[in-house]
KEVOGU-187422 format. One record per residue (C-alpha): x, y, z; residue number from 1. Coordinates in nm, 4 decimals. Layout:
<vexlums>
       xx       yy       zz nuza
        X        Y        Z  NUM
...
</vexlums>
This chain:
<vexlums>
       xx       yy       zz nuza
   1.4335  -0.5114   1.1182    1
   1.1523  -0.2213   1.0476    2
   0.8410  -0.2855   0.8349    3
   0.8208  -0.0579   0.5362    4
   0.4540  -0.0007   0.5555    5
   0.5154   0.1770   0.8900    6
   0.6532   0.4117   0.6461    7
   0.4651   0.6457   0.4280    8
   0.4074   0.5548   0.0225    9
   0.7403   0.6607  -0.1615   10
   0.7241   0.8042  -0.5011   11
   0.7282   0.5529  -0.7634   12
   0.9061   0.7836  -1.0331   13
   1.2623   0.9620  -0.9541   14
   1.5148   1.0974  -1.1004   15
   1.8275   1.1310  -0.9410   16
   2.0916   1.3803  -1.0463   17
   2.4388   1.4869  -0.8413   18
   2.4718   1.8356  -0.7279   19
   2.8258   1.8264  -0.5649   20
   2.8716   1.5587  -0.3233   21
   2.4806   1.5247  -0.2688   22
   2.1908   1.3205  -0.4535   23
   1.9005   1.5290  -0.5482   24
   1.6125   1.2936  -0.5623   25
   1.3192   1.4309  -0.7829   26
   0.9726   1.3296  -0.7900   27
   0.7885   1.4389  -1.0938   28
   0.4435   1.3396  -1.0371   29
   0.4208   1.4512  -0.7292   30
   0.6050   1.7180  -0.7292   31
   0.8720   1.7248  -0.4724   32
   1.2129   1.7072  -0.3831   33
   1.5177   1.5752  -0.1894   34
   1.9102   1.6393  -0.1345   35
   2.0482   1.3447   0.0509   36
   2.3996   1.1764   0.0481   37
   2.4139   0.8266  -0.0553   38
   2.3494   0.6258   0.3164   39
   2.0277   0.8157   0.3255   40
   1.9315   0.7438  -0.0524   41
   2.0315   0.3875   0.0040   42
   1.7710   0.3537   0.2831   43
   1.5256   0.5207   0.0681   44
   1.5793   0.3135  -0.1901   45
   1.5259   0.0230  -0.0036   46
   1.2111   0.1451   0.1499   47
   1.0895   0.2164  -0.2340   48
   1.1848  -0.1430  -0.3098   49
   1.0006  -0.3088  -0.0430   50
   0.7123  -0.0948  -0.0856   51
   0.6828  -0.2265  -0.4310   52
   0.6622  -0.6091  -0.3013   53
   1.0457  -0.6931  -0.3615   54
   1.1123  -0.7028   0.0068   55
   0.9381  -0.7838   0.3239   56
   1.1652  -0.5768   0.5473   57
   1.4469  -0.3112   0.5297   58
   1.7389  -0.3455   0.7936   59
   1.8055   0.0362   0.9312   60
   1.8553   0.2316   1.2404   61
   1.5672   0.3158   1.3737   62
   1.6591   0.6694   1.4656   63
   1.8252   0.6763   1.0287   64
   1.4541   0.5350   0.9803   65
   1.2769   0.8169   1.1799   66
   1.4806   1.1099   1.0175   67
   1.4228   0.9538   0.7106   68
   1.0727   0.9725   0.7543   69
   1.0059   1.3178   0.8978   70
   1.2647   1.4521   0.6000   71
   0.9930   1.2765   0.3824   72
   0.7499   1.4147   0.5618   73
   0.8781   1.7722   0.5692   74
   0.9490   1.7798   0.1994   75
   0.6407   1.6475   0.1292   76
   0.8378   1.3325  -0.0485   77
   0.5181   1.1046  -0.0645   78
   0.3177   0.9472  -0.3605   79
   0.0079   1.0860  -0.4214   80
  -0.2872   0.9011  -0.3378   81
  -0.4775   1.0786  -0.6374   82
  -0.4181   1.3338  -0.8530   83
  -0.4192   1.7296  -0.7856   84
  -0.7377   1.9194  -0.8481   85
  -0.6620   2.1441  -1.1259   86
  -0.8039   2.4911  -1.1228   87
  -0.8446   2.6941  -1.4304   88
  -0.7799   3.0465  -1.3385   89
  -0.9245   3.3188  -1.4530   90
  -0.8209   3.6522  -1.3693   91
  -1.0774   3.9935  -1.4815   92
  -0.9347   4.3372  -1.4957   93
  -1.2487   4.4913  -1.4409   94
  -1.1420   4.8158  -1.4828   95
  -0.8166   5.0271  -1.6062   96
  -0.9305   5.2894  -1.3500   97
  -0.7111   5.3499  -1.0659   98
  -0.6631   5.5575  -0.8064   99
  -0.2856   5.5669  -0.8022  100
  -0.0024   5.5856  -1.0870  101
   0.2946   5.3566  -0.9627  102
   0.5591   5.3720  -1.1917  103
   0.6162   4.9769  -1.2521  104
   0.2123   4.9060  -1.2943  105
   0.2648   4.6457  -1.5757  106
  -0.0629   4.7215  -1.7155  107
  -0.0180   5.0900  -1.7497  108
  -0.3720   5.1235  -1.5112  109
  -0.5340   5.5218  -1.4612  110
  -0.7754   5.6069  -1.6626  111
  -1.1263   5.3745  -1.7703  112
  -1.0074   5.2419  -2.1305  113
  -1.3319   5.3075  -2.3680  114
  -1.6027   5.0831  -2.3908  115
  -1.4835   4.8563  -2.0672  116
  -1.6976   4.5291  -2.0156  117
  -1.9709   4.6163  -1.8246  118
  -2.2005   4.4309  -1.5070  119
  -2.3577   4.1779  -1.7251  120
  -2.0439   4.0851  -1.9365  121
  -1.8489   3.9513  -1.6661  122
  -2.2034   3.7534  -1.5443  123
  -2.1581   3.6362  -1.8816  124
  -1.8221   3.5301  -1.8516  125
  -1.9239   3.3508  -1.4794  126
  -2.1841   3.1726  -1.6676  127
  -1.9719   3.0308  -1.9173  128
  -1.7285   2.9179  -1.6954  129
  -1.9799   2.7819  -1.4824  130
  -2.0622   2.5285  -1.7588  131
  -1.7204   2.3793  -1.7658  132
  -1.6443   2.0395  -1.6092  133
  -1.3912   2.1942  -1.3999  134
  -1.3090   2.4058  -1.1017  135
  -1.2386   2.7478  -1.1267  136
  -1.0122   2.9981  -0.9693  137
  -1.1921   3.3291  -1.0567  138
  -1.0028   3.6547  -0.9143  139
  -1.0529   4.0468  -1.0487  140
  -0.7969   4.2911  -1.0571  141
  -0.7437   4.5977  -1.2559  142
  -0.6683   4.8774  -1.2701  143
  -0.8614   4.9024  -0.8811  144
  -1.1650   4.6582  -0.8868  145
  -1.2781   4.8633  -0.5749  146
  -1.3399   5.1173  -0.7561  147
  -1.5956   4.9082  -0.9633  148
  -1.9431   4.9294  -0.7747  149
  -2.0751   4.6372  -0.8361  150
  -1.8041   4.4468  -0.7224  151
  -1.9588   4.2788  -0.4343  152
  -2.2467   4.1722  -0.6765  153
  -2.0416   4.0341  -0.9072  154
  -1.8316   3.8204  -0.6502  155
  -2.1313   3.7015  -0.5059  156
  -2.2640   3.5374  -0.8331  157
  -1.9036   3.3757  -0.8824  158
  -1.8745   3.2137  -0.5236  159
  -2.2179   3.1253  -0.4430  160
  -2.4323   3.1025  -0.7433  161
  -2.1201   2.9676  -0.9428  162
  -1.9118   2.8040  -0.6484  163
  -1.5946   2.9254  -0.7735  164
  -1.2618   2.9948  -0.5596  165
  -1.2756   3.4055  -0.5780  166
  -1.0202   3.6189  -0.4997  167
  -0.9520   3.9928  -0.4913  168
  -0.6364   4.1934  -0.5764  169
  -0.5795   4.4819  -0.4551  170
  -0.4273   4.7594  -0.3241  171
  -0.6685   4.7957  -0.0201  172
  -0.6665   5.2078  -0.0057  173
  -1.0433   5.1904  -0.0773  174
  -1.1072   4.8821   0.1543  175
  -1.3348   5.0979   0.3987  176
  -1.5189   4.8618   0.7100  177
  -1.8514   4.8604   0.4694  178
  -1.6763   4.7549   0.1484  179
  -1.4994   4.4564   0.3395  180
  -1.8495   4.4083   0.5114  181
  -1.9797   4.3660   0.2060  182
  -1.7162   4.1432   0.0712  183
  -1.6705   3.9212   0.3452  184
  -1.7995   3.5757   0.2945  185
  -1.7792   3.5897  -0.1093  186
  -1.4110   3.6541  -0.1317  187
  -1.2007   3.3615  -0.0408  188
  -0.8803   3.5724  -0.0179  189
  -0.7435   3.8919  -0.0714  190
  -0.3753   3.9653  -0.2498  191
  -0.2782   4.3533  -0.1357  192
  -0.0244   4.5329  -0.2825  193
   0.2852   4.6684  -0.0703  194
   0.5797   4.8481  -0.1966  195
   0.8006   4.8355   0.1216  196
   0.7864   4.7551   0.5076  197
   0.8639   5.0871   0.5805  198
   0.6399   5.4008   0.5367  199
   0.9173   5.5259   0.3645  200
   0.9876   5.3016   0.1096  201
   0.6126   5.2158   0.0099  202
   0.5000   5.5687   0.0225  203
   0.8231   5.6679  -0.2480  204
   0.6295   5.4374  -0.4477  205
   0.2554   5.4532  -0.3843  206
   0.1998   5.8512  -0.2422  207
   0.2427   6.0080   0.0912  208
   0.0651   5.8146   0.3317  209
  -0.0263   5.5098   0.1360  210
   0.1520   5.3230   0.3833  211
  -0.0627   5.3705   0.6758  212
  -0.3567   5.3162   0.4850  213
  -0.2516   5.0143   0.3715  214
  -0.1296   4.8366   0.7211  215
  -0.4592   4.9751   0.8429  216
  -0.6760   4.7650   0.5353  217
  -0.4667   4.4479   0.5853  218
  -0.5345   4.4433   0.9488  219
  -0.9002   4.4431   0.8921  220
  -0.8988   4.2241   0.6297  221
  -0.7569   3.9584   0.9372  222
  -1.0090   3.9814   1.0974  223
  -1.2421   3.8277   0.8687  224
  -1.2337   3.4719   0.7227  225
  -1.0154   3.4769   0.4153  226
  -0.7074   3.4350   0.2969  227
  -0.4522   3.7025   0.3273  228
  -0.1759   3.8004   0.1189  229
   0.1084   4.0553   0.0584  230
   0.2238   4.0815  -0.3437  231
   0.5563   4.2803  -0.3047  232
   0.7979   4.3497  -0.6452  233
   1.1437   4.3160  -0.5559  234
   1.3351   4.6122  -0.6568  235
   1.6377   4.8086  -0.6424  236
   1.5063   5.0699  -0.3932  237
   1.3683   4.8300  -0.1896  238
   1.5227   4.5175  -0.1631  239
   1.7121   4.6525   0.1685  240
   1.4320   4.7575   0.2993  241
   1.2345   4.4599   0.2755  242
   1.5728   4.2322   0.4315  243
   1.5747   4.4628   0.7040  244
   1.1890   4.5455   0.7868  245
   0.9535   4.2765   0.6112  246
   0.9757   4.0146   0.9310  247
   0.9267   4.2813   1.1968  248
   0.5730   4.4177   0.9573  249
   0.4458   4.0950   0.9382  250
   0.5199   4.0055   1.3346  251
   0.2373   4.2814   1.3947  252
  -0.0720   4.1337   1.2003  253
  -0.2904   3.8913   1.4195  254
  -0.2375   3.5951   1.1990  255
  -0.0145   3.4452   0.9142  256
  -0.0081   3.6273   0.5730  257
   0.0758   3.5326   0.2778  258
   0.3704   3.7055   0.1349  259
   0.4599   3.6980  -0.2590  260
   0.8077   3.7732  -0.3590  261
   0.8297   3.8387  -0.7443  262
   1.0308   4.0873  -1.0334  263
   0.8681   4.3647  -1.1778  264
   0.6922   4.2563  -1.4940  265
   0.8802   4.4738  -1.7536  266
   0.5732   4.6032  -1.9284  267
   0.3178   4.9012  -1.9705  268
   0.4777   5.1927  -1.7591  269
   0.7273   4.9646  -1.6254  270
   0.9469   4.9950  -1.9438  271
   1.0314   5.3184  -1.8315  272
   1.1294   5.2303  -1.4777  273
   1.4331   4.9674  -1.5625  274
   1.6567   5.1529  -1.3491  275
   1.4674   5.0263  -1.0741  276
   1.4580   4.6503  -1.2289  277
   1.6608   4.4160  -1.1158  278
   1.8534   4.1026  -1.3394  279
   1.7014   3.8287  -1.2938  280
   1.9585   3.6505  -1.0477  281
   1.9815   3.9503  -0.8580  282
   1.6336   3.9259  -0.8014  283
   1.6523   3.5281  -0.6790  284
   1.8980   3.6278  -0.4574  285
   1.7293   3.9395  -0.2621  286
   1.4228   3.6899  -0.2682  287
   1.6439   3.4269  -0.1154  288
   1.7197   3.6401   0.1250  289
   1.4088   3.7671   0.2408  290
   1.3089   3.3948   0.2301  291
   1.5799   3.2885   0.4775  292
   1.4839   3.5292   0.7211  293
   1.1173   3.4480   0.7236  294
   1.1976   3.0994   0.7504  295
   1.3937   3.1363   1.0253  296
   1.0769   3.3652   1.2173  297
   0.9091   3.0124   1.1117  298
   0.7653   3.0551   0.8185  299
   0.6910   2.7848   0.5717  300
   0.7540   2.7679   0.1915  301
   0.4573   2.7612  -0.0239  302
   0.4639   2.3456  -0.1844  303
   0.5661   2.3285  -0.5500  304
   0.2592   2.2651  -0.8000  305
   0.2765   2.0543  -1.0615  306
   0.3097   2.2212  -1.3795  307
   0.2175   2.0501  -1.7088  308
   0.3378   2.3907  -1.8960  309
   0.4467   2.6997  -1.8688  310
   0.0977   2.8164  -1.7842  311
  -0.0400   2.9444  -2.1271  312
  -0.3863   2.8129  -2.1159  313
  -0.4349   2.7481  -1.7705  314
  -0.4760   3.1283  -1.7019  315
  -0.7337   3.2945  -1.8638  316
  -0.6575   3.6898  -1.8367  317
  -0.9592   3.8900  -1.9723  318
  -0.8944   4.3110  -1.9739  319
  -1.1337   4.5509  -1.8860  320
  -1.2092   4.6000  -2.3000  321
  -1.2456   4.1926  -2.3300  322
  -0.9245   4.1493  -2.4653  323
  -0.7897   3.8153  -2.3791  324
  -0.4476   3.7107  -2.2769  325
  -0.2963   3.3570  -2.1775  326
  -0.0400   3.4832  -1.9355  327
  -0.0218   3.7710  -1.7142  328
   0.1020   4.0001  -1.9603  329
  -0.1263   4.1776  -2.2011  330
   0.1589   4.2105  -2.5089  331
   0.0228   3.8173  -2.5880  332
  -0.3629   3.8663  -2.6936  333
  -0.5297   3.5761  -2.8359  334
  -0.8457   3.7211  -2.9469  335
  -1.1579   3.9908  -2.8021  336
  -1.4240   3.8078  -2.5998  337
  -1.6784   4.0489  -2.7658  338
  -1.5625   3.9623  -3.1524  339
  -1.4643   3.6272  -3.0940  340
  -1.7011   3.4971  -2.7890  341
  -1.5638   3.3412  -2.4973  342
  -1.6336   2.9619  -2.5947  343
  -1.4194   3.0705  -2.9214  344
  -1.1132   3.2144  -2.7166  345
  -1.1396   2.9400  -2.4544  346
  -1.0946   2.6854  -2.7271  347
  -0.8200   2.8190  -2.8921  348
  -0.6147   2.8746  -2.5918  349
  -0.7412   2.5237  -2.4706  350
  -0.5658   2.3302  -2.7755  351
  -0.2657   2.5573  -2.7796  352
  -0.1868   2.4662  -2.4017  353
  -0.2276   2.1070  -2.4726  354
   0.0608   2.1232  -2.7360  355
   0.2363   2.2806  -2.5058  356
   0.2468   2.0303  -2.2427  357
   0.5839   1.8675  -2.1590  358
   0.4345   1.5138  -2.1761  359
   0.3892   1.6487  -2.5669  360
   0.7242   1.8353  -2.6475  361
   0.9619   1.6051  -2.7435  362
   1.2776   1.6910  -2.5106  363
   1.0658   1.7903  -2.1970  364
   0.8630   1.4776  -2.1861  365
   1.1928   1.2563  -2.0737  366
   1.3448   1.5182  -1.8497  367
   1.2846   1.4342  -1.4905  368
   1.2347   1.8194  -1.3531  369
   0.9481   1.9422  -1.6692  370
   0.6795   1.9550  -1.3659  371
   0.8656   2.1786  -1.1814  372
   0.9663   2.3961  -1.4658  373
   0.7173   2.3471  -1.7069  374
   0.9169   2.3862  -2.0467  375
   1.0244   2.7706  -1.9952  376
   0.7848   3.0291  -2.1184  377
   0.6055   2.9825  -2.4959  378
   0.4469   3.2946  -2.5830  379
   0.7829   3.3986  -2.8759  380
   0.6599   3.0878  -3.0306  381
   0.2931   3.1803  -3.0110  382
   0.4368   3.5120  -3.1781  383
   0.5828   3.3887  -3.4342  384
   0.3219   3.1596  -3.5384  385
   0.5831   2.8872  -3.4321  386
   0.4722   2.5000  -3.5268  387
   0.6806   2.3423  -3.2816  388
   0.6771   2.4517  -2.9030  389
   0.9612   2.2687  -2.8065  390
   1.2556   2.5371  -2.5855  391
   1.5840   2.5069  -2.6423  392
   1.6948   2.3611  -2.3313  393
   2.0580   2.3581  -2.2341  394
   2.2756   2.1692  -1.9951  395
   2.4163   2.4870  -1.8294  396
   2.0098   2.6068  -1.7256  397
   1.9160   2.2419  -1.6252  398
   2.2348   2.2934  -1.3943  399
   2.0731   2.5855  -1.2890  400
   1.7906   2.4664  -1.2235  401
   1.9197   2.1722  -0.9871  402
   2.1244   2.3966  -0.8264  403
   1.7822   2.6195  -0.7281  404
   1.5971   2.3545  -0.6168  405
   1.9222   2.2269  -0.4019  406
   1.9315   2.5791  -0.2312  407
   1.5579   2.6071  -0.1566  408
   1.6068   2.2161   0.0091  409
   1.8791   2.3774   0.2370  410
   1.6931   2.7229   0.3443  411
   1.4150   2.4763   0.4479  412
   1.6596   2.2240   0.6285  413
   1.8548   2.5056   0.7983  414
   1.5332   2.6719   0.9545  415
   1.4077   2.3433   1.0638  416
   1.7293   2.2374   1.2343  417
   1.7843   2.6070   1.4003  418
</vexlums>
């Protein structure tokens, strides 16, 4: 006989759907995951009961019992003990200037657009934001924000005058040793863009030489306190490249990086690149890829957050001219912080996202994976001045779905267990 409260808290809420000849176990609150076969959910079930006071003690195996545990464990299958902080983001392109021209820049970044927010605007903007009764994820992009010279005076104010999570994106050419000096201590992490883990395949992309310059920035970015991450696109040119030469790039930098795996947002000068976009399942599979073969160098999955929507409203994305969008891309503008104020755009996009929320939509708030896929993306309804934000959803993409979370469960399991 084992004691269930040697046992960590279950989930109280799960849904259970059959994928095949498995059980995936979903935890909505939480969020997390399982794919078990029936002994296992049996035990688990047990477990759940007695930890809810309808049993003293569970009959099992202890060594059933301890695999149970550390697959709970590993999965992160555990109540919460209180909810998730939740960070409203806010992302300023501080500038449309940029010292490059890729071909798939979403936002189209070169020249300055005219009359671009200037030093005192975006204190502004910290200010307000400031004033909330929340936390706040506050990261600049651009165009290059390097390129912006008060930069380091501007993340300053946000992380220690403000005490906001700041971040920088990047694409680290103009990083020189004073620049990081300066920005060291103020930026909690740094996102730099790569194009490929070869010279050759980034520099196709970026310029001859980019490359170099690059590897060189992200190595001393390492060796100061932040964060560290890579965002790569996943394209047709270099998908191979990335299979074949991502692990052995990262196996050179002094500590872990983060590495961000995503599709080329079809937008700005990317419309006129789709020969180098990818479907979208083409895409999840190169990524799946990739993803197998860092897990297998022993890498770890970033944990699912909880999402109460598809985003609109918890990202705040404010362009260089003070447009404001609610997503990453700029087609979606919901107002001009100079015409409309910030507290006037914040509110709007406030009580838009809270219609949007699957605990309000009708269909999404009884379907036991809307956390994990937060009711599909909203922003054709938001065009069309739609009433009702409800998706179709249909049984063939909650299939899907399953059947994505069931493979991500098994790349995990199959690097543990190698």
């Amino acid at each position: 006989m084992v004691q269930s409260d040697s046992f960590p808290v279950l989930p109280v809420e799960i849904s259970k759907y059959w994928v095949e000849d498995r059980l995936l176990l979903v935890a909505p609150k939480v969020p997390a995951w399982l794919v078990v076969d029936v002994d296992t959910f049996n035990l688990l079930d047990q477990l759940r009961a007695s930890q809810r006071g309808c049993g003293a003690e569970i009959p099992a195996d202890r060594q059933a019992l301890r695999r149970l545990r550390d697959l709970v464990f590993r999965h992160n299958f555990i109540e919460r003990a209180e909810p998730a902080e939740k960070y409203i983001r806010v992302q300023a392109h501080l500038t449309n200037r940029c010292n490059l021209r890729c071909p798939h820049c979403y936002v189209s970044s070169g020249l300055a657009e005219p009359n671009e927010l200037d030093k005192d605007a975006w204190f502004d903007v910290c200010r307000f934001f400031r004033g909330l009764d929340a936390p706040i994820h506050f990261s600049v992009s651009g165009g290059e924000p390097t390129l912006v010279k008060w930069l380091p005076d501007l993340m300053r104010y946000a992380k220690m005058d403000c005490g906001f999570q700041t971040a920088v994106l990047t694409n680290g050419l103009l990083l020189s040793d004073e620049k990081i000096k300066q920005l060291a201590g103020v930026v909690d992490s740094f996102a730099v863009s790569l194009d490929g883990a070869s010279a050759e395949t980034h520099d196709a992309m970026r310029g001859r030489g980019t490359f170099a310059k690059t590897v060189n920035a992200l190595h001393a970015l390492l060796r100061t306190d932040a964060r560290v991450g890579l965002n790569i696109c996943v394209r047709r040119s270099n998908a191979q490249d990335l299979m074949t030469n991502l692990g052995a790039l990262l196996s050179t930098f002094d500590r872990t990086v983060d590495v961000d795996l995503a599709s080329v947002i079809p937008e700005g000068r990317a419309l006129e690149f789709s020969g180098e976009t990818l479907p979208p399942d083409e895409v999840q599979a190169n990524i799946s890829t990739i993803s197998k073969q860092l897990l297998r160098d022993g890498w770890a999955p970033t944990r699912a957050s909880l999402r109460e929507n598809c985003g609109f409203g918890t990202s705040f994305v404010i362009y260089a001219n003070g447009d404001v969008s609610p997503c990453i891309t700029r087609r979606f503008r919901r107002g001009n912080i100079r015409r409309d104020g910030v507290e006037g755009v914040f509110a709007d996009l406030t009580r838009l996202s809270e219609k949007m929320k699957v605990q309000n939509l009708p269909e999404c708030k009884s379907c036991g994976l809307n956390t994990l896929c937060g009711g599909k993306c909203h922003l054709p309804q938001v065009r069309a001045g739609a009433a009702d934000f409800q998706n179709e959803c249909s049984e063939g993409f909650k299939e899907q779905f399953r059947r994505g979370l069931t493979r991500r469960f098994d790349i995990v399991e199959r690097q543990f267990h190698a």
